[in-house]
C-alpha positions in Angstrom: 22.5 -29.3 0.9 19.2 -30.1 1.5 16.6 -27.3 0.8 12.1 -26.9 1.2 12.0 -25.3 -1.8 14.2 -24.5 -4.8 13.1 -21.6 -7.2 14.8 -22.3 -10.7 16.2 -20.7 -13.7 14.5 -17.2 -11.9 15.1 -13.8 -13.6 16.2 -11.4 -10.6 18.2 -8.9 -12.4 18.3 -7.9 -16.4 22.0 -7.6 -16.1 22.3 -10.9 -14.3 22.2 -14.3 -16.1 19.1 -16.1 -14.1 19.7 -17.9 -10.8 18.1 -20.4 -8.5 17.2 -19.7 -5.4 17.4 -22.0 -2.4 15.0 -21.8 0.7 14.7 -23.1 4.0 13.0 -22.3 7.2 11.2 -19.8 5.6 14.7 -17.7 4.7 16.4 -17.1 1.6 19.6 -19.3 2.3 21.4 -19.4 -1.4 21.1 -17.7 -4.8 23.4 -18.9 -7.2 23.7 -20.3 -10.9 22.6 -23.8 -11.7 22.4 -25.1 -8.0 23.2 -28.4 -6.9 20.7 -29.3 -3.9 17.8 -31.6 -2.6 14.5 -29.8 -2.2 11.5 -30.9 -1.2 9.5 -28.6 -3.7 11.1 -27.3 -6.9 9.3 -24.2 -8.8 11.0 -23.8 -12.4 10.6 -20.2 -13.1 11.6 -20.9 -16.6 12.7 -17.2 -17.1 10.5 -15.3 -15.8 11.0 -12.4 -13.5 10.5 -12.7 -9.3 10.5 -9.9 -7.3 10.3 -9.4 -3.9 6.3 -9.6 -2.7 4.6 -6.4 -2.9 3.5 -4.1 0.1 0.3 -2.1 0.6 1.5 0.2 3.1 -2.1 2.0 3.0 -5.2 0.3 2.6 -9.1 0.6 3.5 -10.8 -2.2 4.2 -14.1 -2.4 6.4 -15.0 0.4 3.7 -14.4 -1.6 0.6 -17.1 -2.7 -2.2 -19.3 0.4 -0.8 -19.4 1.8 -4.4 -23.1 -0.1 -5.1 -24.6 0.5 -2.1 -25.1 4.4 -2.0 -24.1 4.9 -5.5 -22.4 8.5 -5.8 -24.0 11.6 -7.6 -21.5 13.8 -7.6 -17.8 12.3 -6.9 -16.2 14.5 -4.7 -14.5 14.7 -1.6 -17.6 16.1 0.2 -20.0 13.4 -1.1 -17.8 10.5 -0.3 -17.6 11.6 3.9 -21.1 11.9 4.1 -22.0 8.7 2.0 -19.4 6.6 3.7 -20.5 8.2 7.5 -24.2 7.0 7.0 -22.6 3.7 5.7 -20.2 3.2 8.7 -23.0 3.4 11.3 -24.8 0.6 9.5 -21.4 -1.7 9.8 -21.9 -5.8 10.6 -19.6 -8.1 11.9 -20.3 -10.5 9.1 -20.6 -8.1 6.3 -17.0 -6.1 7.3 -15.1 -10.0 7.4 -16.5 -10.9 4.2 -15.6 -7.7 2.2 -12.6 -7.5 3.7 -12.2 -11.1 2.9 -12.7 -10.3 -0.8 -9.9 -7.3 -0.7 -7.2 -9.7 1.3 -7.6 -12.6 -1.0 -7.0 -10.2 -4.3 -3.9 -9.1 -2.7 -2.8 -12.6 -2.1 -3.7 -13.5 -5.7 -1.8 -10.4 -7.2 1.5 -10.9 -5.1 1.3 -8.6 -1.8 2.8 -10.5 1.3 2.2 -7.5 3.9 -0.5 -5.1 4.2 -0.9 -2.0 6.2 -4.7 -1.5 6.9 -6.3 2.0 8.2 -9.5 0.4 10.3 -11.4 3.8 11.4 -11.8 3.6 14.8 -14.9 6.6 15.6 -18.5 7.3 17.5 -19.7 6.1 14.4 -18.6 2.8 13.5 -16.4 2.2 16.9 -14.2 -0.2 16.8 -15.4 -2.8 14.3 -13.0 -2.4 11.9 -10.1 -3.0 14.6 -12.0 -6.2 15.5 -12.4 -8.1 12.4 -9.3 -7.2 10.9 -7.7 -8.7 14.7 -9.6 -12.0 13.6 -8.3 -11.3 9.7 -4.8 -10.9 11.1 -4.8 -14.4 12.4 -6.5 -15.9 9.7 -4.1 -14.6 7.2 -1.3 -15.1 8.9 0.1 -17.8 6.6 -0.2 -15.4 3.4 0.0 -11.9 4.4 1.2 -9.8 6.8 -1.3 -7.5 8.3 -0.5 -4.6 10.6 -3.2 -2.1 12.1 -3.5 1.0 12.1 -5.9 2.6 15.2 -7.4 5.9 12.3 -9.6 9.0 13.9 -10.7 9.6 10.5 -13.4 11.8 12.1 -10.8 13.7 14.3 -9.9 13.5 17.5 -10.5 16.7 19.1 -13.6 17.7 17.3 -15.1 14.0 18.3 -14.4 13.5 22.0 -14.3 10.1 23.0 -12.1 8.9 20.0 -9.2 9.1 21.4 -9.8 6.7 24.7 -11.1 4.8 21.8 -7.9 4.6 19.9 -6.2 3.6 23.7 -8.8 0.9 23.5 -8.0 -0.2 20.1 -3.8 -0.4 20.8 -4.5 -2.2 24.0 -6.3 -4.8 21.8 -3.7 -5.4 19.8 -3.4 -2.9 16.8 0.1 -1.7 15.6 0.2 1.9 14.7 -1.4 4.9 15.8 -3.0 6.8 13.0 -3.5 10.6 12.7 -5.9 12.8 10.5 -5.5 16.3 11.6 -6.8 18.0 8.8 -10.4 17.0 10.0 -10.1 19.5 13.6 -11.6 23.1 13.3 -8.6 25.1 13.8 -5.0 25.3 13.1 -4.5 24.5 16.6 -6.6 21.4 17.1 -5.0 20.2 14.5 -1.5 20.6 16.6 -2.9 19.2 19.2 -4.2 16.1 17.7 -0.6 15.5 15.9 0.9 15.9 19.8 -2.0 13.3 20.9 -0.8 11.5 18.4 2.8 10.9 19.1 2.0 10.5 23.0 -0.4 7.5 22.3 2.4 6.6 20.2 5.0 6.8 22.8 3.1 5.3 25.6 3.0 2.1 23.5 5.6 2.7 21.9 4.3 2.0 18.4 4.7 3.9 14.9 2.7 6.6 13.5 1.3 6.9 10.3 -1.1 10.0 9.7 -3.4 11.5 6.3 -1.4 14.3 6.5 -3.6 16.0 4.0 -5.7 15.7 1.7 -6.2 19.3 -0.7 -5.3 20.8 -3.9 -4.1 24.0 -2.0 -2.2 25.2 0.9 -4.0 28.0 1.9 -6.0 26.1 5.0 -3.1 25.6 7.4 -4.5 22.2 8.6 -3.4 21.4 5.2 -0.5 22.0 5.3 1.5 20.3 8.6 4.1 18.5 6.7 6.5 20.2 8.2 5.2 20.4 11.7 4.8 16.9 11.7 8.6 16.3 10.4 9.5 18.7 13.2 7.4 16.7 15.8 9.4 13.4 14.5 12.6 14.3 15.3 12.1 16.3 18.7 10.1 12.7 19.9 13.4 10.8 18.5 10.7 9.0 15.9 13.1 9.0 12.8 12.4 5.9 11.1 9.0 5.7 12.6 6.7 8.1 10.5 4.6 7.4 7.3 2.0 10.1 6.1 -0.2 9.2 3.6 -2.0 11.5 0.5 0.3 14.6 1.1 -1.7 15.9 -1.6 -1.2 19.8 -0.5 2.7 19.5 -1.3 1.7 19.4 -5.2 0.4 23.2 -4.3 3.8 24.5 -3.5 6.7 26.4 -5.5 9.6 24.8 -6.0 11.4 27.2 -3.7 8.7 26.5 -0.8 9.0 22.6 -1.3 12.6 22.4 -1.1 12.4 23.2 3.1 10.4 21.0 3.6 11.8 17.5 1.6 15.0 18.9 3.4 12.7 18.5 7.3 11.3 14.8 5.4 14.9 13.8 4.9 15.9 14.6 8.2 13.2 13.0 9.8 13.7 10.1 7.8 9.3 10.2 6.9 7.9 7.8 4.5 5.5 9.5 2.4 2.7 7.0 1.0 1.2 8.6 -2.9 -2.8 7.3 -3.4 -2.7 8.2 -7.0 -5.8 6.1 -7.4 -7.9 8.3 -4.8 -6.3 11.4 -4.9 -5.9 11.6 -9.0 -10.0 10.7 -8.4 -11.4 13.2 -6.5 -8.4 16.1 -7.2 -9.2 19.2 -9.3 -13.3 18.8 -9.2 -13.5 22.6 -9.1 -10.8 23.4 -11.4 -13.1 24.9 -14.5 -9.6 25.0 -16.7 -6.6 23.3 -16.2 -7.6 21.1 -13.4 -5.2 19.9 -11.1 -3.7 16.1 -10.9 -3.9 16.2 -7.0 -1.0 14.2 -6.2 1.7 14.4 -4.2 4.8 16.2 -6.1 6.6 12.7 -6.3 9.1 13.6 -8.6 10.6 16.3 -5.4 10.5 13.8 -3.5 11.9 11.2 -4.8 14.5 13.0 -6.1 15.4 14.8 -2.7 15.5 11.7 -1.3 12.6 10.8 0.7 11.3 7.5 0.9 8.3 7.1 -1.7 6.0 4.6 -1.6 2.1 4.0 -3.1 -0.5 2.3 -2.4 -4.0 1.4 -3.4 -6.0 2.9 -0.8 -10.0 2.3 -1.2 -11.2 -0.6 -3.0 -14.7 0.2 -4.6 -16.5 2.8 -2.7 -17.2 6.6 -2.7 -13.5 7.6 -2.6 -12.3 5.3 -5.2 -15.0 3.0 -7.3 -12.1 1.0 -8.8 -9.2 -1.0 -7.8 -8.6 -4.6 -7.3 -5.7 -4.7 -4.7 -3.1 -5.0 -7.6 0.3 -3.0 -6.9 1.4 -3.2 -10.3 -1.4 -1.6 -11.8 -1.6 1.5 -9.3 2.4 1.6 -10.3 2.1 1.5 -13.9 -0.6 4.4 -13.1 1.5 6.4 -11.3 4.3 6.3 -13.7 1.4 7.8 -16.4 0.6 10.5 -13.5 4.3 11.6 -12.7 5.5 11.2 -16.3 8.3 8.5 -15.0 8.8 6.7 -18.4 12.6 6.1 -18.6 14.3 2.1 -17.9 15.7 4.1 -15.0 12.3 6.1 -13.4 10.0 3.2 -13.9 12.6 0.6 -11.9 11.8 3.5 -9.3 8.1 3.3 -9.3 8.5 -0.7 -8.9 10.9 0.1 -5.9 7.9 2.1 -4.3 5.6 -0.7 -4.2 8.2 -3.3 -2.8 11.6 -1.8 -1.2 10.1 1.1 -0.5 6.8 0.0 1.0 8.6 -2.5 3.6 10.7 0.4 4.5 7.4 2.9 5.2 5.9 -0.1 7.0 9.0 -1.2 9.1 10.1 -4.5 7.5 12.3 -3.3 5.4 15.5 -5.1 7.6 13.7 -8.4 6.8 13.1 -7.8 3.4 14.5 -8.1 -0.4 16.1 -11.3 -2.3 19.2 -11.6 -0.7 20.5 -14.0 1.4 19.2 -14.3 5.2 15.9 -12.4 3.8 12.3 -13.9 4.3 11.2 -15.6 1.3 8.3 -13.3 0.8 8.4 -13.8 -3.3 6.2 -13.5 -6.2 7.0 -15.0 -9.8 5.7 -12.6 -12.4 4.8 -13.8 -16.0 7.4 -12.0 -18.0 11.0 -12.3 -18.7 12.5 -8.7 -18.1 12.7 -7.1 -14.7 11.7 -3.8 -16.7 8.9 -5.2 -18.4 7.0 -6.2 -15.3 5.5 -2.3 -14.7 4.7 -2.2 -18.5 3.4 -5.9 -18.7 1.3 -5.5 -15.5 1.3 -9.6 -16.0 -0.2 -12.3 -14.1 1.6 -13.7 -10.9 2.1 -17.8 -11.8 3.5 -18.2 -8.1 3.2 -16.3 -4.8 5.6 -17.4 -1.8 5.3 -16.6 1.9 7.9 -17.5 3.8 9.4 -20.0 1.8 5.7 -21.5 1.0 3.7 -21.5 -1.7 0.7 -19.7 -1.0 -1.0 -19.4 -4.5 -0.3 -21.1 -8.3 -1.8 -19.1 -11.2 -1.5 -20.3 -14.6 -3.9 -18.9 -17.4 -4.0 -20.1 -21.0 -4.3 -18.0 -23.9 -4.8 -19.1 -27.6 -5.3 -16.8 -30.5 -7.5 -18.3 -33.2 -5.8 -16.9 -36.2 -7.2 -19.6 -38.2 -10.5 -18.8 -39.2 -11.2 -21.3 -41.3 -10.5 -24.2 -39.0 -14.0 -26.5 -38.3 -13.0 -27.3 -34.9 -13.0 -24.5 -32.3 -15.0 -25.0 -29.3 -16.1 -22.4 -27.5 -17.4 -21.8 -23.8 -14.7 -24.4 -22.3 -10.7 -24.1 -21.8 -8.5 -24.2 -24.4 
């Protein structure tokens, strides 16, 4: 058989001896021991791990590398809105593509083959951010998938005009109608922007993925429409279809109070995408004693069975003034967050940021290392499938659709040898 590339000696499972894998037009086609085939490009993984590429199913960025521009004071939820509004009205064309640029090519570099991006389309900025990242989409298309998301992150209701602006933004060519209805001035604007919402939805027929929340409490109830929302899902026949991001509020409830509502998630079949980078951030700034972690309770969920994933979110600005794009270190931080230490719990965090992810995002059916699946891959440089959350290594090889995309190799030397006349410094080793 002849093959356009052959991955060799690849470590997919711990409790599976290592295989090669054989691709061609872009597709996983075989995955077996010690292959016998013609390729036209051979990657020896020598051991190491591969994984199915990683997924940001939530991710700013026309707001990214804001953190130096109108340096924060304060850190908290309050500052970073009004920092980031005076910020958005002064957005250019050329400044949005190159910052953007910089956040897309980490990703690349750290393994993610599909990105879900959450462009705010507003009075403020208008529709910029759909714009570029439309350009981005093409530009990228050979290393990442990129879907967009049409975001009211100033509200719909309380900013009239956002909405035909939204309309705008899915005729153009954007993906997925986003929802923040916590930012209305009453319980019932925020209803009614969820059920403007799934009409937009419906009309293109397109998925929704709303900031369901964002709070350390659930006494506000624009806080708290979870369950409304779930509700809202399976009435519109939208099972399947639904992501919510942050779902920070949830953390707030008793056990006995959560349990409803993973039971509505469930049934509604909701992905629910954890920030941990944000939200564990700008969470508990009030608390004097005992502050709160602010994130979503993903231990419930995940053990009630609702679809999980995380995500990075912002990328250096008010919000969040860290982050490189890198999926295995917001994993390995969640796991600190939620306590998920055993073999067992952190194999679950990595399924969040890969299985998971393409489910929340709807390319889950495409998706894995299995036979017929895209050959959306990364090599990571370690030799245990459960030491790749702990190592947080590099990523030698990334793959796209059978095709290399990028080839990372770092040299390290330790100079135990002190005595030795001839180190050079200030060049590779």
């Amino acid at each position: 058989m002849d093959v356009d590339l052959l991955v060799r000696q690849a470590r997919i499972s711990d409790s599976r001896p290592l295989m090669d894998i054989c691709i061609k037009g872009g597709r996983i086609v075989l995955i077996e021991e010690n292959v016998a085939v013609t390729s036209r490009e051979i990657v020896d993984a020598a051991g190491r791990v591969i994984l199915p590429g990683f997924v940001e199913p939530h991710l700013h960025l026309e707001k990214a590398f804001f953190h130096r521009r109108m340096p924060t004071t304060e850190g908290t939820l309050e500052e970073a809105i009004q920092i980031t509004g005076i910020l958005k009205a002064r957005q250019e064309r050329t400044d949005v593509l190159e910052r953007s640029r910089r956040v897309l090519d980490m990703a690349v570099q750290n393994g993610t083959i599909a990105i879900r991006a959450h462009p705010d389309v507003d009075l403020i900025q208008g529709l910029i951010g759909v714009e570029t990242l439309l350009e981005l989409r093409d530009e990228y298309k050979d290393l990442l998938d990129l879907q967009i998301i049409a975001f009211p992150q100033e509200g719909i209701l309380k900013s009239p005009g956002t909405y035909d602006l939204m309309a705008e933004a899915m005729s153009m060519g954007a993906d997925v109608v986003g929802g923040c209805p916590y930012n209305e001035k009453s319980w019932d604007e925020t209803r009614q922007h969820i059920d403007l919402v799934f009409a937009m939805a419906q009309k293109f027929d397109a998925h929704v993925d709303m900031h369901a929340d964002f709070s350390d409490e659930a006494s506000d109830p624009r806080f708290t429409t979870t369950a409304y929302v779930a509700q809202k899902t399976i009435d519109a026949g939208y099972q399947g279809r639904v992501s919510l991001g942050h779902v920070t509020s949830l953390a707030a409830l008793d056990p006995e109070e959560l349990k409803p509502i993973i039971e509505l998630l469930c049934k509604a079949d909701i992905s629910v995408i954890t920030l941990p980078a944000t939200d564990l951030y700008l969470s508990g700034r009030k608390d004097l004693k005992n502050p709160r972690r602010g994130v979503a309770p993903v231990r419930s969920l995940h053990a009630g069975g609702v679809n999980v994933a995380y995500s990075s979110n912002n990328i250096r600005n008010a919000f969040t003034p860290f982050g490189k794009a890198d999926m295995l270190l917001i994993g390995n931080m969640l796991a600190h967050i939620v306590q998920f230490g055993t073999d067992d719990q952190q194999a679950a965090i990595l399924e969040m940021g890969t299985k998971n992810a393409a489910r929340s995002i709807g390319i889950g059916k495409e998706y894995g290392i299995e036979v017929g699946k895209l050959a959306d891959l990364v090599i990571v440089d370690t030799y245990r499938v459960a030491d790749a959350l702990l190592d947080i290594p590099s990523r030698p090889w990334v793959i796209k659709r059978g095709k290399i995309t990028v080839v990372t190799h770092h040299t390290c030397k330790i100079l135990r040898d002190q005595n030795c006349q001839d180190h050079h410094f200030g060049g590779s080793l």
